[in-house]
N, C-alpha and C positions, 0 to 999 in steps of 0.2 A: 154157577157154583158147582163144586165136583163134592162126594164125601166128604174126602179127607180136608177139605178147606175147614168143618166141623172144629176136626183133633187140634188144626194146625188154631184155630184160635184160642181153644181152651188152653192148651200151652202157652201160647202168646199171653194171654190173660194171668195166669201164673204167676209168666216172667216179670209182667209189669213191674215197673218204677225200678227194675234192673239193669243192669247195663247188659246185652246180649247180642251176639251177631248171628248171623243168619246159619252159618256153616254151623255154629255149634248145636244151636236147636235142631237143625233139620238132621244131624246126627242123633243127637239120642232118639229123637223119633225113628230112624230108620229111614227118612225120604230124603230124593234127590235135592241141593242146594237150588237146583234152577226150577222145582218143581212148589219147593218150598215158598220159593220170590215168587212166583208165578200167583199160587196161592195166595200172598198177602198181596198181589193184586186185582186180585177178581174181589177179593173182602175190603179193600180200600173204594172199590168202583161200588160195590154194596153198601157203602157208607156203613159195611162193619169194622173198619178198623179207621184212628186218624191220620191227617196227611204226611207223616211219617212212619205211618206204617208199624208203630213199635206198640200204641193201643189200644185195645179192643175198645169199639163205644160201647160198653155194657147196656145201655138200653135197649139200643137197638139189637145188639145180640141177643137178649133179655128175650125179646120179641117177637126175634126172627125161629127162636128155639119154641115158646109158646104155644105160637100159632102157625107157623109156615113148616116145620121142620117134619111132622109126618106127610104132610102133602109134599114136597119137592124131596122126600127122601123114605120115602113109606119102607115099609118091613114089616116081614111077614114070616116068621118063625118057622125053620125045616125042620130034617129028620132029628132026631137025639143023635149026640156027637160027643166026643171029647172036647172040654174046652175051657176057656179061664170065666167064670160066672159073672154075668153081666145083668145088667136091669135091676129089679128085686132081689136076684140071687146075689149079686158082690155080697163077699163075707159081712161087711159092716150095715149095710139096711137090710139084707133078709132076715136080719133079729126083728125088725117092724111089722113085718106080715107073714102071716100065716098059709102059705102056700105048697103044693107040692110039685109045685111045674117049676122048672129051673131053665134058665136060660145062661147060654154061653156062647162066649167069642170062639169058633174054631181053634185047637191048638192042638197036635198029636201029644206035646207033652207034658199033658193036664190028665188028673187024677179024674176029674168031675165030669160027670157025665151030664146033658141036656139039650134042650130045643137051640139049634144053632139060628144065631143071629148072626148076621153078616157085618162085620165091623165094617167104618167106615172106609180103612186101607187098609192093603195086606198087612202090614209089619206090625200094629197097631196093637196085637198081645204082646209083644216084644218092647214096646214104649212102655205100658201100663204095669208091666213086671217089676219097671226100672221108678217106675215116677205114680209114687199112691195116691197123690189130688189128682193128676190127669184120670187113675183109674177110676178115680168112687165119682170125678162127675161126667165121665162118659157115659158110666152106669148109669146116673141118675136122667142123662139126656137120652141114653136107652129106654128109660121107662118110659118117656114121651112117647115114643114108637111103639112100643109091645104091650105097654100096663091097661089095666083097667083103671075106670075114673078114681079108685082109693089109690092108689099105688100114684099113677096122673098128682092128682093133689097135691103127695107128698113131695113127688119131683121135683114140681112148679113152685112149692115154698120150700125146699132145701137150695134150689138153683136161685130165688127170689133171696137169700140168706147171704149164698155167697158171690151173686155177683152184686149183692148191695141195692136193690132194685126197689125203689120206693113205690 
């Protein structure tokens, strides 16, 4: 698995039970069409997506995000940077905690200042600008990687919400 195979599901998960082709998604996101197939092949061999390719097995995603996802994708917070606020900081969950460490996606043309977190693909502040559920739950799958175990928690049953995860 690469990164961006991450983004490219949560999109796909989105799209669900819509009709969509590959050119149009891997447009708004910013990535190549063969990059994009490529992608929902390594997550179809992952037995994260089904033999079609069009949905996410949310369990198993469920799962792989839980427990796998700081190990095969760790992060590790740099200098303060300009950037779009990501983890705890996204505008809508940093009303839940009380912190004053900020974290952000690189972006030169962002107001917000913070500990830069390396999104999962380049372009990936340029999806999220466009499309506000891919933002608040990249954020939220940020927190897996950067949070402490309160902020963790809350991830893990915002992500347990919306992907339905019994």
């Amino acid at each position: 698995m690469r990164p961006h195979d991450i983004a490219i599901l949560v999109k796909v998960f989105i799209n669900q039970g819509q009709s969509w082709y590959i050119k149009d998604i891997a447009f708004e996101m910013q990535i190549s069409q063969s990059e994009f197939s490529e992608s929902l092949h390594r997550s179809w061999y992952a037995e994260l997506l089904d033999d079609r390719k069009q949905n996410v097995l949310v369990t198993n995603f469920y799962e792989f995000l839980i427990y796998g996802l700081r190990f095969v994708f760790p992060q590790r917070p740099g200098e303060i940077v300009r950037g779009i606020p990501t983890a705890h900081s996204h505008p809508e969950i940093r009303m839940m905690f009380l912190s004053d460490i900020k974290y952000v996606w690189p972006d030169a043309g962002s107001k917000e200042m913070g500990f830069l977190v390396e999104p999962f693909y380049i372009k990936q502040t340029k999806a999220v600008q466009q499309d506000p559920e891919l933002y608040r739950i990249l954020s939220l799958i940020e927190i897996l990687r950067v949070g402490n175990a309160r902020e963790v928690n809350y991830a893990r049953t915002e992500l347990k919400k919306i992907f339905q995860h019994d």
